[in-house]
FIKOLZA-1660 file (N, C-alpha, C; in steps of 0.1 Angstrom, whole numbers, plus 5000, padded with zeros to 4 digits):
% residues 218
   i   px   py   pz ch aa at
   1 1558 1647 3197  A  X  N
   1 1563 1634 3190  A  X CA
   1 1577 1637 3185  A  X  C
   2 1586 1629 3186  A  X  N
   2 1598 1633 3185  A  X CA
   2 1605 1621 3178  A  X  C
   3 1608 1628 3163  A  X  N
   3 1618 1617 3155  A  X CA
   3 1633 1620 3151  A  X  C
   4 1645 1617 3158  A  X  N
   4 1657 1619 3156  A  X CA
   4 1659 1624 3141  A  X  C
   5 1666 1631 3138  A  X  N
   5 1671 1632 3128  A  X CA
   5 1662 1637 3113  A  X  C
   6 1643 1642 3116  A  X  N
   6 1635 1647 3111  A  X CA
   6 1624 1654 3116  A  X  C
   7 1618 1664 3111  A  X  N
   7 1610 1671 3117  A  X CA
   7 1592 1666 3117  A  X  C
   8 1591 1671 3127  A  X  N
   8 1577 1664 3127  A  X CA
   8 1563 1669 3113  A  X  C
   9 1558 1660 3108  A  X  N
   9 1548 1664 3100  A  X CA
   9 1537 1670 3104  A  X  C
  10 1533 1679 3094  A  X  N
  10 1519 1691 3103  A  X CA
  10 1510 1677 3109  A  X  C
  11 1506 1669 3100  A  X  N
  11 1495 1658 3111  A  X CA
  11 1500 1656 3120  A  X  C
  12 1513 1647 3122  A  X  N
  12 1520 1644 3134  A  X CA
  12 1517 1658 3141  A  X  C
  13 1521 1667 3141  A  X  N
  13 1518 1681 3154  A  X CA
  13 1508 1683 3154  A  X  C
  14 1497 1682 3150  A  X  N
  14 1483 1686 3149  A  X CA
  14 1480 1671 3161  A  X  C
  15 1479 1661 3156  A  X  N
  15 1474 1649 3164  A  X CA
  15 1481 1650 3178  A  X  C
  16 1493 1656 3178  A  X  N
  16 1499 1658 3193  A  X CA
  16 1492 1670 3199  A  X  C
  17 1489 1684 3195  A  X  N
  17 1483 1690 3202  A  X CA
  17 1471 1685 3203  A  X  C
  18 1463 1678 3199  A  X  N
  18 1450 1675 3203  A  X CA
  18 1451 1667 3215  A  X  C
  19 1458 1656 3216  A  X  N
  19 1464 1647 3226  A  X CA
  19 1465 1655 3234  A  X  C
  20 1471 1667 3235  A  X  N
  20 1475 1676 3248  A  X CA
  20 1461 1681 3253  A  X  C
  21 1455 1684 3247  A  X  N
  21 1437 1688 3251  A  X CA
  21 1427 1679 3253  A  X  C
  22 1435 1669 3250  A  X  N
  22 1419 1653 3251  A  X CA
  22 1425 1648 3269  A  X  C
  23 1415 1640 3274  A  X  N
  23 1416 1638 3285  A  X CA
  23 1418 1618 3279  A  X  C
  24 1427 1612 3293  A  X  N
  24 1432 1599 3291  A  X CA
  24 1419 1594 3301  A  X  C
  25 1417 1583 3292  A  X  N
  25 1405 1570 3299  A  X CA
  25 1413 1556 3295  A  X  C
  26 1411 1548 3314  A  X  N
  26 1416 1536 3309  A  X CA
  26 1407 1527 3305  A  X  C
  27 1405 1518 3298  A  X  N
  27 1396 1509 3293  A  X CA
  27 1393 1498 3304  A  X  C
  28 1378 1494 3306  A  X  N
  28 1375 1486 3316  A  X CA
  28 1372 1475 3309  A  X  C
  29 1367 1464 3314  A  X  N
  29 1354 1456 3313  A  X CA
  29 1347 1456 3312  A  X  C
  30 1338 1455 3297  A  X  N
  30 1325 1462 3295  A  X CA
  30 1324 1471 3283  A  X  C
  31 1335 1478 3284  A  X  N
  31 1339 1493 3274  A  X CA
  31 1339 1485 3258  A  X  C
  32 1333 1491 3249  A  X  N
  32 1330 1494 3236  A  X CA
  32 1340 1505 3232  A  X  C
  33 1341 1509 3216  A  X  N
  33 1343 1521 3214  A  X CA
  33 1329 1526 3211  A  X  C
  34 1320 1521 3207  A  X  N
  34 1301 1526 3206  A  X CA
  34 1299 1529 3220  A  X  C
  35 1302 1521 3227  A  X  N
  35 1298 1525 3244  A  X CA
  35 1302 1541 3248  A  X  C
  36 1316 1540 3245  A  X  N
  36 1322 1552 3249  A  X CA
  36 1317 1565 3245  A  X  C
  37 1318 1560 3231  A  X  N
  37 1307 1571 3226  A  X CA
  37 1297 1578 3226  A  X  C
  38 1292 1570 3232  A  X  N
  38 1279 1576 3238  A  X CA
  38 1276 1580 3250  A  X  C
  39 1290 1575 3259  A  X  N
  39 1289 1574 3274  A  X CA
  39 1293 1590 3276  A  X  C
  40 1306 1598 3263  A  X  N
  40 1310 1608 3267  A  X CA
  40 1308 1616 3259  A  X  C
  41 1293 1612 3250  A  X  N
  41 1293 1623 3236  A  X CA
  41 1303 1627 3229  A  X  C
  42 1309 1617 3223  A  X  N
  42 1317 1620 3210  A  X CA
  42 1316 1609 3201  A  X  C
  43 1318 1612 3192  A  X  N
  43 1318 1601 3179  A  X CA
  43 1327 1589 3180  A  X  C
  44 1325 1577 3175  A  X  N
  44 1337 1566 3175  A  X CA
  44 1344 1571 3163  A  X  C
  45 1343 1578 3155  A  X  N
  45 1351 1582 3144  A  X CA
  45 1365 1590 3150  A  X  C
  46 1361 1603 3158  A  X  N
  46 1371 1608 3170  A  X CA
  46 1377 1606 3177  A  X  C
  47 1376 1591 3183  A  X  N
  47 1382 1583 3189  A  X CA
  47 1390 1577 3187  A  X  C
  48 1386 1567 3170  A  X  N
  48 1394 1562 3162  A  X CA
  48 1410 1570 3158  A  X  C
  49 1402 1582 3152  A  X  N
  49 1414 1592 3145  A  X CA
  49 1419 1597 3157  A  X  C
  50 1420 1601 3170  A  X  N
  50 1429 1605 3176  A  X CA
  50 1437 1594 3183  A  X  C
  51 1435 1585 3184  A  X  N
  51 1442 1571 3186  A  X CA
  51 1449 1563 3178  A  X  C
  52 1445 1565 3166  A  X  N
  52 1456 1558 3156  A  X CA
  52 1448 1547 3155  A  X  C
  53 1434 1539 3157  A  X  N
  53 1427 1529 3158  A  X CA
  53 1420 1526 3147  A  X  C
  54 1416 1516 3141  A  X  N
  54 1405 1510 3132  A  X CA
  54 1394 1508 3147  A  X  C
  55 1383 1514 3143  A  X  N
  55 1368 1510 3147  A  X CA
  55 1361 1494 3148  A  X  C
  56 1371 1488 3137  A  X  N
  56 1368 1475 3143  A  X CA
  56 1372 1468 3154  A  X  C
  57 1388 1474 3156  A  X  N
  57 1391 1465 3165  A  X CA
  57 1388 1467 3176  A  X  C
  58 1389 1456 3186  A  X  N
  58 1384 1454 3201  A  X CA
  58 1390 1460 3209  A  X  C
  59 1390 1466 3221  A  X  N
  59 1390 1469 3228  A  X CA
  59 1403 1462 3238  A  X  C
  60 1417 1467 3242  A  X  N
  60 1423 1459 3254  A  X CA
  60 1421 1458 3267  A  X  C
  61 1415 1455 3274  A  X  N
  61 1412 1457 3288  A  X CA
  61 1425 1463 3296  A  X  C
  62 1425 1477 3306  A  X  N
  62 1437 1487 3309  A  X CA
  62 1443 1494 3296  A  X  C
  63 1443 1493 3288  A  X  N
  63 1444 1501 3275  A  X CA
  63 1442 1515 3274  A  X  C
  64 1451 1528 3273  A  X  N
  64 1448 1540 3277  A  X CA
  64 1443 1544 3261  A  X  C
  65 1432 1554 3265  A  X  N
  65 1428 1558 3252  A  X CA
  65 1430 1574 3256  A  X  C
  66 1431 1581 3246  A  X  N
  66 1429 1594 3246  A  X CA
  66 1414 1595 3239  A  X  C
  67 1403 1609 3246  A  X  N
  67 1392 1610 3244  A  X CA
  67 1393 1624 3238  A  X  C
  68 1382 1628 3234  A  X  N
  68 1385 1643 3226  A  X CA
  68 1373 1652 3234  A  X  C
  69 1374 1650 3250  A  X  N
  69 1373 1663 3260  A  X CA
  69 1381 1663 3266  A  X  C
  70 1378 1674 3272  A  X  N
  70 1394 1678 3279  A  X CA
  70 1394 1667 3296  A  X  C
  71 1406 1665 3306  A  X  N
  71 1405 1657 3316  A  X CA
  71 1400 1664 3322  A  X  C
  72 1395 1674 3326  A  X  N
  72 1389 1683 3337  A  X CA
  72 1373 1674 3336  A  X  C
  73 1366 1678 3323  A  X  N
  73 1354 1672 3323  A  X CA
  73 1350 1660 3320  A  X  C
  74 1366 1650 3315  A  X  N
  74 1364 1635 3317  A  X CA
  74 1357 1634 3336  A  X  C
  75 1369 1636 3345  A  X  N
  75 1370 1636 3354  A  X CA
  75 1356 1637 3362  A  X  C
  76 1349 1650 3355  A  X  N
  76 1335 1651 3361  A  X CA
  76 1326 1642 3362  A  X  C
  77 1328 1639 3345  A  X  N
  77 1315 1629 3341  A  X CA
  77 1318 1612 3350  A  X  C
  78 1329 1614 3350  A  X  N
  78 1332 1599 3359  A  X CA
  78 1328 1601 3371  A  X  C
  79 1329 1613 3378  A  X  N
  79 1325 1612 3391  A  X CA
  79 1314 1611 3395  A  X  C
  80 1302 1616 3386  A  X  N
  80 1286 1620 3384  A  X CA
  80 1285 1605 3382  A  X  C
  81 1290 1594 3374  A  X  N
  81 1286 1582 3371  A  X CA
  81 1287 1577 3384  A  X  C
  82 1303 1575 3391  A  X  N
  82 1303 1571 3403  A  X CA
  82 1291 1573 3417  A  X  C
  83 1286 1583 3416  A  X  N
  83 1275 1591 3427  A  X CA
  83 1260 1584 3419  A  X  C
  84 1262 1584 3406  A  X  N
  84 1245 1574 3404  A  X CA
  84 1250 1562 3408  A  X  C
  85 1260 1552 3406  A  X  N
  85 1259 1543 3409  A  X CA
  85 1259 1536 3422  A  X  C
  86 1265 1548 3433  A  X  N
  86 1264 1544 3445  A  X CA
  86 1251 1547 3453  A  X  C
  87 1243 1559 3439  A  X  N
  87 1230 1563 3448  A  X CA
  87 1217 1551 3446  A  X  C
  88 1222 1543 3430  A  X  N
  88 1218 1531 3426  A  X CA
  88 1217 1522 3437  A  X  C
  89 1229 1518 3443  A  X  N
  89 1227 1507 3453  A  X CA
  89 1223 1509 3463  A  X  C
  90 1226 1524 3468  A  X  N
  90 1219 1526 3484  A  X CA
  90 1204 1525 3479  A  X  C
  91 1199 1529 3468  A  X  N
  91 1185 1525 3465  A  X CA
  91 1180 1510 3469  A  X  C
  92 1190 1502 3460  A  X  N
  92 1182 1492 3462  A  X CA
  92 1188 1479 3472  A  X  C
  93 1198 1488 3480  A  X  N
  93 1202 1482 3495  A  X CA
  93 1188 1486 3507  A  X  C
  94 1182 1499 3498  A  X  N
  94 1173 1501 3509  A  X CA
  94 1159 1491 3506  A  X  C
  95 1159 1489 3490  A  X  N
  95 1147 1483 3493  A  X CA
  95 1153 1471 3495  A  X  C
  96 1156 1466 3494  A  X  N
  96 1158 1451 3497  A  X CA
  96 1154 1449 3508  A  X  C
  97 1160 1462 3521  A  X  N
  97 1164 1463 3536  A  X CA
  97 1143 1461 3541  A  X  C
  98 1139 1473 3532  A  X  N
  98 1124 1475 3536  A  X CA
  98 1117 1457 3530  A  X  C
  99 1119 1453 3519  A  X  N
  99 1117 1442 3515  A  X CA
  99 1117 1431 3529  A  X  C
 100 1132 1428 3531  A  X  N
 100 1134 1415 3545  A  X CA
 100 1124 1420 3557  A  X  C
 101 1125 1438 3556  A  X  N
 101 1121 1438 3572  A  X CA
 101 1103 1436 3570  A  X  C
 102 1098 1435 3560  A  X  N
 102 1087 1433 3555  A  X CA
 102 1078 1421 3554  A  X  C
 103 1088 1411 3547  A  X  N
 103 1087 1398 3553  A  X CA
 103 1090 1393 3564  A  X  C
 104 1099 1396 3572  A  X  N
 104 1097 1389 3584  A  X CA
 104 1087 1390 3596  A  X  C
 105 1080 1409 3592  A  X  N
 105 1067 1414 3602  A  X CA
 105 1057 1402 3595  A  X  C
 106 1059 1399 3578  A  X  N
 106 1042 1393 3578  A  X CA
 106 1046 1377 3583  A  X  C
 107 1058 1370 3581  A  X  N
 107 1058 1359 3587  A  X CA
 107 1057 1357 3602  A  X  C
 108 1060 1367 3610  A  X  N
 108 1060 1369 3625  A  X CA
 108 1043 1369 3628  A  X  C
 109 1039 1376 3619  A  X  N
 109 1024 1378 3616  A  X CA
 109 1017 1363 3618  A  X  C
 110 1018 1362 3607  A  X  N
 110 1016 1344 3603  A  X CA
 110 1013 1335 3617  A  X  C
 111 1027 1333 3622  A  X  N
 111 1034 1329 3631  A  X CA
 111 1023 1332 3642  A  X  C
 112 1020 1346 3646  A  X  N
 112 1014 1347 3659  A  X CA
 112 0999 1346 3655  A  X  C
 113 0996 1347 3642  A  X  N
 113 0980 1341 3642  A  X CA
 113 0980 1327 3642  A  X  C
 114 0989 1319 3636  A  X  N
 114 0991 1304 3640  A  X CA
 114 0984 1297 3650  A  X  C
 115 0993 1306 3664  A  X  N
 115 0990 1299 3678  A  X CA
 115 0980 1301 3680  A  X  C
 116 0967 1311 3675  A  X  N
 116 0953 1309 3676  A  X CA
 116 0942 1299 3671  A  X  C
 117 0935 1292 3679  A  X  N
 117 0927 1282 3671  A  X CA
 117 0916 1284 3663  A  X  C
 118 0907 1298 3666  A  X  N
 118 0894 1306 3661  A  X CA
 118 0895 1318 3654  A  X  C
 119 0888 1316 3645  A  X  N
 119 0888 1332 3638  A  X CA
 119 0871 1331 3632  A  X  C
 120 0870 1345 3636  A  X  N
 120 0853 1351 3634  A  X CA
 120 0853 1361 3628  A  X  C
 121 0844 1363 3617  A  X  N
 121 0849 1379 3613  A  X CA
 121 0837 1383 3620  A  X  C
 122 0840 1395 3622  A  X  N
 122 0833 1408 3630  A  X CA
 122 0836 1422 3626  A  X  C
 123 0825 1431 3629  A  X  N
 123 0828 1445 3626  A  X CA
 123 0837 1451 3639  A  X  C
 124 0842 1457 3632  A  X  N
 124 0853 1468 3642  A  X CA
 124 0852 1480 3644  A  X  C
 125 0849 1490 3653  A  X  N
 125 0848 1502 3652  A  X CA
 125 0858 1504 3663  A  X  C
 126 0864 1516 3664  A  X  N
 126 0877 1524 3674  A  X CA
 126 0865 1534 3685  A  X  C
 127 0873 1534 3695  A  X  N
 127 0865 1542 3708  A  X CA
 127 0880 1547 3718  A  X  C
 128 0874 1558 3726  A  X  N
 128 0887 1562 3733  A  X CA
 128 0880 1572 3741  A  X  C
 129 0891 1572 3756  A  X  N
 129 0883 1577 3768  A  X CA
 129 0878 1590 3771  A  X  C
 130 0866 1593 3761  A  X  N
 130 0863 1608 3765  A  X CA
 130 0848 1602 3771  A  X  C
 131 0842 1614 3779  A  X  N
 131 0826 1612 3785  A  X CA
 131 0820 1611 3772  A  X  C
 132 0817 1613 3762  A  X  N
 132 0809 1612 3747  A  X CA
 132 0807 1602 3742  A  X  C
 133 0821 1595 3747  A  X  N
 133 0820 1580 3739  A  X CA
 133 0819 1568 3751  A  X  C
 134 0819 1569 3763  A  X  N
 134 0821 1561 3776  A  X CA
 134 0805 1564 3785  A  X  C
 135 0814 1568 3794  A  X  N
 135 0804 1575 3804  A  X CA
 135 0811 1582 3817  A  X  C
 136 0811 1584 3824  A  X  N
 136 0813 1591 3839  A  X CA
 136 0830 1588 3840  A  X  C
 137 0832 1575 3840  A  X  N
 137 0845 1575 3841  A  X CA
 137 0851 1564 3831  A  X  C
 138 0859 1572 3823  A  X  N
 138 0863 1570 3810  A  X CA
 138 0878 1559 3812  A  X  C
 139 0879 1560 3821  A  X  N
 139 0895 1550 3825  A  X CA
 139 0892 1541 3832  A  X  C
 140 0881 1536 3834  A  X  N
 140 0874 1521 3844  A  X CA
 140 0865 1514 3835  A  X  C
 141 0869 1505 3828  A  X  N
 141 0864 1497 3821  A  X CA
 141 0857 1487 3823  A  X  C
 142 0848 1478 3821  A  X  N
 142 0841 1465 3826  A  X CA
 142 0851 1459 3834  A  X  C
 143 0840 1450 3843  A  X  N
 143 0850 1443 3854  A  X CA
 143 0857 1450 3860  A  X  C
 144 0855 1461 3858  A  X  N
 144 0864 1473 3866  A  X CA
 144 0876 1476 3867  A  X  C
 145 0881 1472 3849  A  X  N
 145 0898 1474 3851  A  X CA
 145 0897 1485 3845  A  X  C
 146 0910 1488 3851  A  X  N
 146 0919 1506 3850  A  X CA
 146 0924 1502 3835  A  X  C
 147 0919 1513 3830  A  X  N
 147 0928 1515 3813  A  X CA
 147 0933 1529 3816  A  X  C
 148 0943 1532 3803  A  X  N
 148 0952 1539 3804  A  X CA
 148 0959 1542 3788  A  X  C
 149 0961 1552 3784  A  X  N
 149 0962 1554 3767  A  X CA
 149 0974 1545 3766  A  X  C
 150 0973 1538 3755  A  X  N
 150 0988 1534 3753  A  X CA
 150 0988 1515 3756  A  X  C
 151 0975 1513 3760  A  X  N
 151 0970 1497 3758  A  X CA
 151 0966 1491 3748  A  X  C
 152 0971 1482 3749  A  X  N
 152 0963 1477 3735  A  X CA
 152 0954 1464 3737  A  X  C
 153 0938 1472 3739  A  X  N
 153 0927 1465 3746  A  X CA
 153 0914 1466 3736  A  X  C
 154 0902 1457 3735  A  X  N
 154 0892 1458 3735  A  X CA
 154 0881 1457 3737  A  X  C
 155 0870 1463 3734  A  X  N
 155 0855 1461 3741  A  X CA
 155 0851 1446 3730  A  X  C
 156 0843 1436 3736  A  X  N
 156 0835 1432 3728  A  X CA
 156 0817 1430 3731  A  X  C
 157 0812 1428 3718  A  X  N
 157 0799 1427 3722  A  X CA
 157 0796 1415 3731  A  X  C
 158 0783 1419 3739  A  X  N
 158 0776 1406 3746  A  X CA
 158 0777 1391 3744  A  X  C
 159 0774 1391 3725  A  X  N
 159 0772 1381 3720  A  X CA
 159 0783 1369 3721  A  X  C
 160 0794 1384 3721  A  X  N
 160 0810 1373 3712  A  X CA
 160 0810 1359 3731  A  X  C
 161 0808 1375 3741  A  X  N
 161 0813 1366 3756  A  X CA
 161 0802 1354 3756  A  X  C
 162 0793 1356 3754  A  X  N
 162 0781 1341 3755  A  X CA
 162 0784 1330 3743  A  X  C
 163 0788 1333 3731  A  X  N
 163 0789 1325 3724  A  X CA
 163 0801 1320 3720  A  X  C
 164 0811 1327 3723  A  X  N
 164 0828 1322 3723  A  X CA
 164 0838 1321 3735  A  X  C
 165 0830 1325 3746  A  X  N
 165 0839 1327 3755  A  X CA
 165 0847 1335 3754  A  X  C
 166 0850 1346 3746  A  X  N
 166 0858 1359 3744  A  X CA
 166 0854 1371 3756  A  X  C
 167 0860 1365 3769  A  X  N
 167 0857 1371 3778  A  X CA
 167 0873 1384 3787  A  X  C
 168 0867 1389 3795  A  X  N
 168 0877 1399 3802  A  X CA
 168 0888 1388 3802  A  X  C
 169 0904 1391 3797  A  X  N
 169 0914 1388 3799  A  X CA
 169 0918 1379 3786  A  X  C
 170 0905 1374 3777  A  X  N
 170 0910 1368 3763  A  X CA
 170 0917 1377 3755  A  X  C
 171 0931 1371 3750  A  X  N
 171 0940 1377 3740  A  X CA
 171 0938 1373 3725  A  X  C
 172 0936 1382 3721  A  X  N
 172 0930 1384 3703  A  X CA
 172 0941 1386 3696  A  X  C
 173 0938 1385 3681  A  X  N
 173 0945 1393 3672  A  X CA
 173 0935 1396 3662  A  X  C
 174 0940 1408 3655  A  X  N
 174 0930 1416 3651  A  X CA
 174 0934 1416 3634  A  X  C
 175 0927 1412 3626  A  X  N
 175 0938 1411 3611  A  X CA
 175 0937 1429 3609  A  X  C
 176 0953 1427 3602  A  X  N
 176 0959 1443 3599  A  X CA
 176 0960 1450 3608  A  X  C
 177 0961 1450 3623  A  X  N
 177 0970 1457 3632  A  X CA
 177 0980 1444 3635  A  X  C
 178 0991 1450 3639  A  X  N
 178 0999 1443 3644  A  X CA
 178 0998 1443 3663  A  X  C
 179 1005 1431 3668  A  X  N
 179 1005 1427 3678  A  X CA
 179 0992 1424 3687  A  X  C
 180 0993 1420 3701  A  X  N
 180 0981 1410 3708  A  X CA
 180 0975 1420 3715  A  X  C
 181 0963 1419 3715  A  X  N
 181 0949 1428 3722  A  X CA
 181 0939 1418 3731  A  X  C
 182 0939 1422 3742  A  X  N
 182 0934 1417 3753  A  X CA
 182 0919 1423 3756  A  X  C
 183 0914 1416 3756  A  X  N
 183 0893 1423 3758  A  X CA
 183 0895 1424 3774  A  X  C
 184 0889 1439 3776  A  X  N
 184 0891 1446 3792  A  X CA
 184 0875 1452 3794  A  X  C
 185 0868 1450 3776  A  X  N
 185 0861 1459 3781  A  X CA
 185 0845 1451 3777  A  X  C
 186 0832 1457 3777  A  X  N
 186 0818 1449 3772  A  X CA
 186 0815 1463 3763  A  X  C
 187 0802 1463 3755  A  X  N
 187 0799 1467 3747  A  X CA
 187 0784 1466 3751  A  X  C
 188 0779 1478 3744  A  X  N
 188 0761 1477 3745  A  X CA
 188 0752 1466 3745  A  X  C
 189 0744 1459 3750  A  X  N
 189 0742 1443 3747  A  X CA
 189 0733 1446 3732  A  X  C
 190 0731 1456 3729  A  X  N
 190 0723 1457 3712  A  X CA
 190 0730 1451 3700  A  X  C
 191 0744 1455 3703  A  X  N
 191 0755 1450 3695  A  X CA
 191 0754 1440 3694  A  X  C
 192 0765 1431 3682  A  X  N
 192 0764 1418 3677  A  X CA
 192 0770 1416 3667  A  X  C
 193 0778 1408 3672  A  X  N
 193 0791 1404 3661  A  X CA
 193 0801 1416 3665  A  X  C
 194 0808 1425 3674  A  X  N
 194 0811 1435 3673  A  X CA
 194 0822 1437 3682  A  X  C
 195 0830 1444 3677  A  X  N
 195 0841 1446 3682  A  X CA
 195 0844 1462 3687  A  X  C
 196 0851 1466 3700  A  X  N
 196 0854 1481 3697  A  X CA
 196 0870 1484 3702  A  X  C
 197 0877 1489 3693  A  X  N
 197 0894 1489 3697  A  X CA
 197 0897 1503 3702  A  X  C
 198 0902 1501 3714  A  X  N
 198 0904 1509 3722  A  X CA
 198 0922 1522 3715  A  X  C
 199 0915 1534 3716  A  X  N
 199 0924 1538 3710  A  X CA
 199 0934 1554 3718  A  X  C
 200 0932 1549 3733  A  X  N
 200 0938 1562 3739  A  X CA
 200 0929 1572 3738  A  X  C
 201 0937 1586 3745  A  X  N
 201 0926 1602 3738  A  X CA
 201 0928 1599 3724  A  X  C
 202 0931 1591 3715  A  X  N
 202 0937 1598 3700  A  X CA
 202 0921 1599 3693  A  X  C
 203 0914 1610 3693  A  X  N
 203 0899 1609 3688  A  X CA
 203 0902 1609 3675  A  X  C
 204 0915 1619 3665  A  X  N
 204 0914 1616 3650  A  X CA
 204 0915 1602 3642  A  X  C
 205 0922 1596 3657  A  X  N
 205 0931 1581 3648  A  X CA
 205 0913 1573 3647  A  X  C
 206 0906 1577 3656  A  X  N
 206 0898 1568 3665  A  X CA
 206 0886 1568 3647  A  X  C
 207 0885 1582 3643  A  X  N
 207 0879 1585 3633  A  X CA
 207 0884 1584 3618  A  X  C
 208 0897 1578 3624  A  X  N
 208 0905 1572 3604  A  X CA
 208 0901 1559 3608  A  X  C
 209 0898 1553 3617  A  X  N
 209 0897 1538 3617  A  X CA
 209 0885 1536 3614  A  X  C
 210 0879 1546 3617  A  X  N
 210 0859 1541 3612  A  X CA
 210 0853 1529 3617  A  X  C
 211 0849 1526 3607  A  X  N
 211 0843 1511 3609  A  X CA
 211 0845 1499 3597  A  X  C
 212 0852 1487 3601  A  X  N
 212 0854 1480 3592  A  X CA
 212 0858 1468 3596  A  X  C
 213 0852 1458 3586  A  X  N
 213 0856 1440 3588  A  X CA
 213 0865 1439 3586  A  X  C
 214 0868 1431 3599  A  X  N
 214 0880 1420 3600  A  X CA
 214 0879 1404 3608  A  X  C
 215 0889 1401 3609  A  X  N
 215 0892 1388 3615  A  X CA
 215 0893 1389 3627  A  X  C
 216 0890 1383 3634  A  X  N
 216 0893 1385 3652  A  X CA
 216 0899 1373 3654  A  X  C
 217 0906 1368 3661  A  X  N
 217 0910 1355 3663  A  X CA
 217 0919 1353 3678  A  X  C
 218 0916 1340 3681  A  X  N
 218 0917 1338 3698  A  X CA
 218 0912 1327 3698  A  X  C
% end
C-alpha cells in the first residue's frame, strides 16, 4: 500500500502482507459472507477484517474479496465443489435417463397388454430341453414343432386349449416378463390352470423362476 509523501502504518503492512497470503474469490449469486464461511472454514469476522468490510453489509455481485487461505487451496476447494456438482448431475441425468426409459417399457407394457381381450390368472412354472424334464427328444415339441434355446414359447395345460382356445400358435403375454410368447407346446393332461415357460438349457434360470401366479393374457 503505497501513500505519497508518508510511510505506511504497522496495520496498513500487516493487512497488506496478509492480502499477499490470502487467496482472491469473486463473489457470485447466492454468496453470503455466513455462506462463505462456512463454505471455506473461516470465520466472517476474518473476512470482514481483511477486507475492510462491516459484516452487515451485502454482498456485490463480481466483487473481489480476499479470503484468509492461501490461492493454492482456494483453487482446490473450488475444484472439488465443481467435480460434486458435476457428479451431482450426471447422478441425476442418470436417473432421470433410468426413470424415462422405465416408463416408457411399462407404457409399451400397457400398450401391448391392451391389444389383448383375455386375461386368466394361472400358475407358472419354467421347463427347458433336457431328457429329465421332456422326454426322448427335447427340441420337438407338441404338434411337432422344432424349439430351439432362445424362443420365447410355452407349454399350456389341457384345460386352458379346451376351454380358451389357447391353442399351438396363440400369442400370450405373461405379467412381469416382458415381450410376446407363443404356446408351441401341451402339458400333462393332470394339469390345470397351468402354464409352463420355456426356458432354453438355462436349468438355474429355469429354478429362480419356480413356480408362481400370474396373468396370462391372449
Amino acid at each position: 500500500m503505497i501513500h505519497p509523501g508518508r510511510k505506511s502504518s504497522p496495520d496498513e503492512i500487516r493487512l497488506a502482507r496478509m492480502r499477499e497470503r490470502s487467496g482472491k474469490y469473486k463473489v457470485c449469486k447466492g454468496d453470503s459472507l455466513i455462506g462463505l464461511a462456512k463454505r471455506f472454514g473461516v470465520s466472517v469476522e476474518s473476512i470482514c477484517r481483511l477486507n475492510k468490510i462491516d459484516k452487515k453489509r451485502p454482498l456485490r455481485l463480481g466483487e473481489i474479496l480476499f479470503l484468509p487461505i492461501s490461492q493454492k487451496k482456494l483453487q482446490a476447494l473450488l475444484r472439488k465443489e465443481k467435480r460434486k456438482r458435476l457428479e451431482a448431475l450426471h447422478k441425476r441425468e442418470a436417473l432421470e435417463r433410468n426413470r424415462r426409459l422405465q416408463e416408457s417399457r411399462r407404457l409399451l407394457q400397457e400398450a401391448s397388454i391392451g391389444r389383448f381381450r383375455h386375461r386368466i390368472r394361472v400358475v407358472a412354472t419354467a421347463y427347458t430341453s433336457h431328457y429329465d424334464q421332456t422326454d426322448r427328444t427335447p427340441f420337438i415339441a407338441a404338434w411337432n414343432n422344432r424349439i430351439r434355446p432362445g424362443m420365447k414359447i410355452i407349454a399350456v395345460s389341457p384345460d386352458l386349449i379346451r376351454k380358451y382356445g389357447i391353442t399351438n400358435g396363440t400369442r400370450v403375454r405373461i405379467s412381469g416378463l416382458p415381450g410376446i410368447y407363443t404356446v408351441r407346446d401341451k402339458m400333462n393332461p393332470r394339469l390345470r390352470n397351468h402354464i409352463d415357460i420355456y426356458m432354453g438349457l438355462d436349468r438355474r434360470r429355469a429354478l429362480r423362476w419356480g413356480r408362481r401366479r400370474v396373468y396370462l393374457y391372449w
